[in-house]
N, C-alpha and C positions, 0 to 999 in steps of 0.2 A: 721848408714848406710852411704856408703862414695861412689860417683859416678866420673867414669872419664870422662871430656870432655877437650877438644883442647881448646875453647873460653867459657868462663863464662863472659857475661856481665851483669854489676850490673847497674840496669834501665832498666823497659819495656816502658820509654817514646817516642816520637819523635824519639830522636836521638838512644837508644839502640834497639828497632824496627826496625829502617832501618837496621843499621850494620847487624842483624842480618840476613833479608832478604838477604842484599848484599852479606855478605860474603856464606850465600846460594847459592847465582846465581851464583858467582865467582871464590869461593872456595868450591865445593859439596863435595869435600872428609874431612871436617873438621864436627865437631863433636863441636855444636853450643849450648849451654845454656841460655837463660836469666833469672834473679834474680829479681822478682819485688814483692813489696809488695802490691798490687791490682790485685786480680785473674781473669785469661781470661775470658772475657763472657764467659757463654754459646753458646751462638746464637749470632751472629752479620748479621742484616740484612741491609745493606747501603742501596737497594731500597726503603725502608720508609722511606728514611733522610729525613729530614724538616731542614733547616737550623731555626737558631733561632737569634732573633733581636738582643739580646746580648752577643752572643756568641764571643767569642777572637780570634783573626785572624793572620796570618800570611802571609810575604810578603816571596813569591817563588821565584827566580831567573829566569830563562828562562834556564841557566845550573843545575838548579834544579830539575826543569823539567823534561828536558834530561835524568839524573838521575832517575827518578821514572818510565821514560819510559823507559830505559834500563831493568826493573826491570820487568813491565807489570801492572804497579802501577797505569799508567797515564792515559789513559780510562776511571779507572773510578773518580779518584781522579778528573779531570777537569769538571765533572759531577757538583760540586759546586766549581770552582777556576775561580774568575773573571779574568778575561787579564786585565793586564796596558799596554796599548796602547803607550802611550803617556807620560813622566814625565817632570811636569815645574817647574824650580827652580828659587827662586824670595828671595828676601828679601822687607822686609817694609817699606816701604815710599824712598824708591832706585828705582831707573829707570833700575836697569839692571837684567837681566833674560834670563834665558839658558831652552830650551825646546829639547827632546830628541824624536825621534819617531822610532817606531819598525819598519814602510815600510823601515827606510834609512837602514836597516840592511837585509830587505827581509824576515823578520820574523814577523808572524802574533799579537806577543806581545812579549813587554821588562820583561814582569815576569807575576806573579799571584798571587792574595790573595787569601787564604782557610784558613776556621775556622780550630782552633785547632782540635777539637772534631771531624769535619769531616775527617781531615786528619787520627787524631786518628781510624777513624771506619776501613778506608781502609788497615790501616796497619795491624790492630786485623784481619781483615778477611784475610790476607794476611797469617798470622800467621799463624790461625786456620785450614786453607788448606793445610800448610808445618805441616804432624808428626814429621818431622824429626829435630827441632829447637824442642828443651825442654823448656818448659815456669814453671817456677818453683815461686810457690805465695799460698797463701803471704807469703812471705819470705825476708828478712833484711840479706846483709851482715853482722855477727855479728863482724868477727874476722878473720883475714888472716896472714898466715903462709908461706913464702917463703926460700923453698930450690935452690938446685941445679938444680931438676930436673923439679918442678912443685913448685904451689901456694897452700896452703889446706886452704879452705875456709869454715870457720865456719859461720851457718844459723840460725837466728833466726826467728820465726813464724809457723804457721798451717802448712809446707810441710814435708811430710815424711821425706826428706833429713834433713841430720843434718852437714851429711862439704861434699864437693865436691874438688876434684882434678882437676886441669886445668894448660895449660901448658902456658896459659895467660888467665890473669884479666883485663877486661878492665872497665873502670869506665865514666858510666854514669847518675850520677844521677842529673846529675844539676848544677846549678851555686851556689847551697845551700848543696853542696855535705857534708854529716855528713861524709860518708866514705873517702874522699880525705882526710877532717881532720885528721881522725884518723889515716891515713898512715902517718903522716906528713910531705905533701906537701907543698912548701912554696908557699903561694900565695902574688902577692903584688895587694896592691889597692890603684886605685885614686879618690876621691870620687869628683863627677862635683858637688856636692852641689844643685844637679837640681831632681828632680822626674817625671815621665811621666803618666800624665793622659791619661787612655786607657778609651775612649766608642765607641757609634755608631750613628752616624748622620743620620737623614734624611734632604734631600737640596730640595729648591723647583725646581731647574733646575738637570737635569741629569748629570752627573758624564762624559760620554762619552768617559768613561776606561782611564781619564789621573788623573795620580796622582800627586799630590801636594808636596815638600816639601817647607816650606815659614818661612825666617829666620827674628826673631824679637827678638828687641831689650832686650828682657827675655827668646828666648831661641828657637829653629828651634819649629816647628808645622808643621804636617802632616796629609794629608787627602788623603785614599786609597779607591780606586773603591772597592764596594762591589756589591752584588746580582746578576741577573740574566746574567752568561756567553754570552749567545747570545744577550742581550739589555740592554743598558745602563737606569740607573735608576738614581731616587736619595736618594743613600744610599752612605755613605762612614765610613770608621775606623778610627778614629780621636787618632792621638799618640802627646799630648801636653806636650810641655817640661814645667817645671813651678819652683819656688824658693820653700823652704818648708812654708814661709809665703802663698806667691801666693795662693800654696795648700788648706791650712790653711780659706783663705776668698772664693776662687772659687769652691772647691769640695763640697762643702753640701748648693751652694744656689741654690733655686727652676730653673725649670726649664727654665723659659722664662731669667730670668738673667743670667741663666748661658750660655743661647745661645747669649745673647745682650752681651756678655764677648768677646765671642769666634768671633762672628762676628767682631766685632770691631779687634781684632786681625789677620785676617784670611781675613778680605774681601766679596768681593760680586761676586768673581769668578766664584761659584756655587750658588747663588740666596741668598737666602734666608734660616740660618739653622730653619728647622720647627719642630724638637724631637730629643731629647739625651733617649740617654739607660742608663743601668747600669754605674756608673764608679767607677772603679780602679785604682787605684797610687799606685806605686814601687818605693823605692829610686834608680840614677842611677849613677853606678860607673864605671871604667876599672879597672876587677879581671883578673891577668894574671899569671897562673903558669908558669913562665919561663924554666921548664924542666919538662913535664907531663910524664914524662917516669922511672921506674925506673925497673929491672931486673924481669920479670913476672906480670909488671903493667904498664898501659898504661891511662892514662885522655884522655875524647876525648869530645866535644859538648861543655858545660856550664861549666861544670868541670874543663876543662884546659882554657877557657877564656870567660868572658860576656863582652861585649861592648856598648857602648852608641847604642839607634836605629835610630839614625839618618839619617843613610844608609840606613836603612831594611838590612844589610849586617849576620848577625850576624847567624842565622839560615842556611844561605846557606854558611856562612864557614864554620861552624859546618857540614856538608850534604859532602863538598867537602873534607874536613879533614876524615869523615868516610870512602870514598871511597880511598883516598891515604893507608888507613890502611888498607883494603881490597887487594889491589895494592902490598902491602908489604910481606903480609902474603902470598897471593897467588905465588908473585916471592921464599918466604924463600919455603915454602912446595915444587916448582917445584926444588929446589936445596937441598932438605930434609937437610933443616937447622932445630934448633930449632924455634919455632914461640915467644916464650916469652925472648931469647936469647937478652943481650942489643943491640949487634951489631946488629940484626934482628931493635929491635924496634929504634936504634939510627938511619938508615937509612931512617927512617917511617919521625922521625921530621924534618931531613935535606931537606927531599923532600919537605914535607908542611911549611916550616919556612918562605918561601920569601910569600907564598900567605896571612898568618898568620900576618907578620908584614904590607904587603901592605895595608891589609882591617883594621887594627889598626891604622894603621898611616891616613887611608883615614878618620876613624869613628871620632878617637880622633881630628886630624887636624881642620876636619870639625868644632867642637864646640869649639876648643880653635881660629881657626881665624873668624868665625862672633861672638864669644863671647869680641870681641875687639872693643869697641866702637868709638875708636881715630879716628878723622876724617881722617887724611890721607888715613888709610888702607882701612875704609870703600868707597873711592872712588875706593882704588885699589881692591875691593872685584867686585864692582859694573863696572871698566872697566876687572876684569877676567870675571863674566858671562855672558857679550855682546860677548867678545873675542871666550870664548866656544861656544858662538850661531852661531858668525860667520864664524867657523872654522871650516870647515868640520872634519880636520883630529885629532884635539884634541876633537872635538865632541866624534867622533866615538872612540876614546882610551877612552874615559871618557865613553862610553853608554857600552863598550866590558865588564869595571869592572860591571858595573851595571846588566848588564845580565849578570854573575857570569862566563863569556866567557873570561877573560883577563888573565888569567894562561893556562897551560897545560891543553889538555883534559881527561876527565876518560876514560880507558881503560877496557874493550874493547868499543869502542864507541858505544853512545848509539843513538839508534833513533829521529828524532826530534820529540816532541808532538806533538799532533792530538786533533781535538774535543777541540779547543778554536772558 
């Protein structure tokens, strides 16, 4: 059985979810597939969310936002997405420190954390509302076939279908993509030799929606406001950079040492850490397909690049990358071009390349210069974050990238969120 559609994209995660919705909103005359191997709920009910203490989170851009509200997403997605108010940037045992706030911008916050999972509900039911986006599962890209005219995509798993025609592929399944590989993509890696411990803090002072990043001598540390939207608590999302030794002694000691670790590392900004959750460690590298494109295939999210999180950049390039391709495909169709056509998709990259290198150049920069110990630089580290404090107008250039505002906007523009 062989089905035709316009867009097959391979991933119903995050990033293949939204595209999908997107190119719904912006492209309705296009004929939308997604390939996932996890079949849609049944029922998604988000009014019962409970968020959960351990649950993994994400840091939203403020043009991220925008995004999910252009969509009709953001209503209820800010339902559990706390505002960062405020972000202060410090190093350890350095006197100098840059703090950013949403009032100088006139917007009620510089970005937002949401658990995965919640994010994930809202998009499921987003899904499960549009018939007209085919959710095909479980199913495996097995195998793909590119002609002149189309892609024929062979499927492995429980779905009826067994290869699909499309007249672009686009590939999302991650930063662990088995299907990138097997098209063979050349990926290059840098490996920081560092890993990031992910849990969930409780502090005995509230949070007061600013978020933390604090660069030490082993490696940046971050702590992002969690829990309740309307009042600040003390919960935050702790993203620890750490050596694979470091790992090795901090990740499995009980819990009172492992917060007299962290304290000592982090300070007493936020009082007192009183409970860790779960924790998870990922090794962290820069994966970067230098040409995610190639004649009825496209990499977009994790796929075409992972980057340190030192930023929180990395999801909201991925978000802003889905909508340039949305952007693209919607210009090739009003000019009834081909959509999988290289010249179609080589204009896609030209557009997103300068945003692409700025946020790699900012992620990467970031840990190669506090990862410099030599006194000299460390002073000049320490007279740059006074400098950005005191400088309105490099403030403001600095906080535009931060709220994922310092590129061109999506088109058509999208609303500002509501319900922070």
């Amino acid at each position: 059985m062989k089905t035709s559609h316009d867009v097959v994209i391979a991933g119903g995660g995050l990033a293949g979810a939204t595209l999908a919705l997107i190119l719904r909103r912006w492209v309705p005359g296009l004929r939308v597939a997604v390939v996932e191997r996890f079949p849609l709920p049944e029922t998604h009910d988000t009014a019962t969310y409970q968020p959960s203490y351990d649950a993994r989170s994400t840091a939203l851009a403020w043009g991220t936002a925008q995004i999910f509200e252009s969509l009709g997403l953001w209503a209820e997605m800010s339902r559990h997405a706390t505002p960062i108010r405020h972000i202060h940037v410090s190093e350890r045992a350095r006197f100098g420190a840059t703090r950013l706030h949403a009032e100088e911008h006139q917007q009620p916050a510089l970005g937002f954390v949401a658990d995965n999972r919640w994010l994930g509900q809202c998009l499921t039911a987003a899904l499960r509302a549009d018939s007209a986006i085919s959710w095909i599962s479980p199913a495996d890209v097995a195998s793909v076939h590119v002609d002149a005219d189309s892609a024929l995509i062979g499927l492995d798993g429980e779905s009826p279908e067994a290869e699909l025609r499309a007249s672009l592929l686009v590939v999302a399944d991650g930063g662990r993509s088995g299907l990138r590989e097997r098209l063979g993509f050349s990926v290059s890696v840098s490996d920081y030799r560092q890993h990031a411990l992910i849990a969930n803090i409780s502090t005995s002072k509230p949070h007061d929606f600013v978020a933390y990043e604090r660069f030490t001598d082993r490696g940046p540390l971050a702590l992002l406001p969690r829990g309740n939207p309307e009042r600040a608590e003390g919960r935050a999302a702790l993203v620890w950079t750490l050596t694979e030794a470091e790992v090795a002694d901090i990740q499995p000691l009980p819990d009172a040492a492992f917060l007299s670790q962290l304290q000592a590392r982090f300070g007493w900004r936020l009082g007192r850490f009183t409970q860790v959750g779960e924790r998870h460690v990922y090794p962290l590298s820069l994966s970067l397909v230098q040409q995610p494109i190639r004649p009825r295939v496209v990499l977009v999210g994790n796929a075409a690049q992972s980057l340190h999180p030192v930023a929180g950049q990395g999801f909201n390039l991925a978000i802003r990358g889905l909508v340039g391709l949305a952007e693209t495909l919607r210009d090739a169709v009003s000019r009834e071009e081909d959509i999988g056509g290289l010249s179609v998709l080589e204009r896609y990259v030209q557009a997103q390349e300068p945003d692409r290198q700025r946020i790699i150049g900012l992620s990467d920069g970031l840990i190669r210069l506090f990862g410099d110990r030599s006194g000299p630089l460390e002073m000049a580290r320490d007279a740059g974050l006074v400098a950005m404090d005191l400088m309105p107008g490099l403030r403001h250039w600095f906080t535009r990238y931060a709220m994922g505002i310092g590129g061109r906007r999506p088109v058509p523009p999208p609303r500002k969120p509501e319900h922070v």
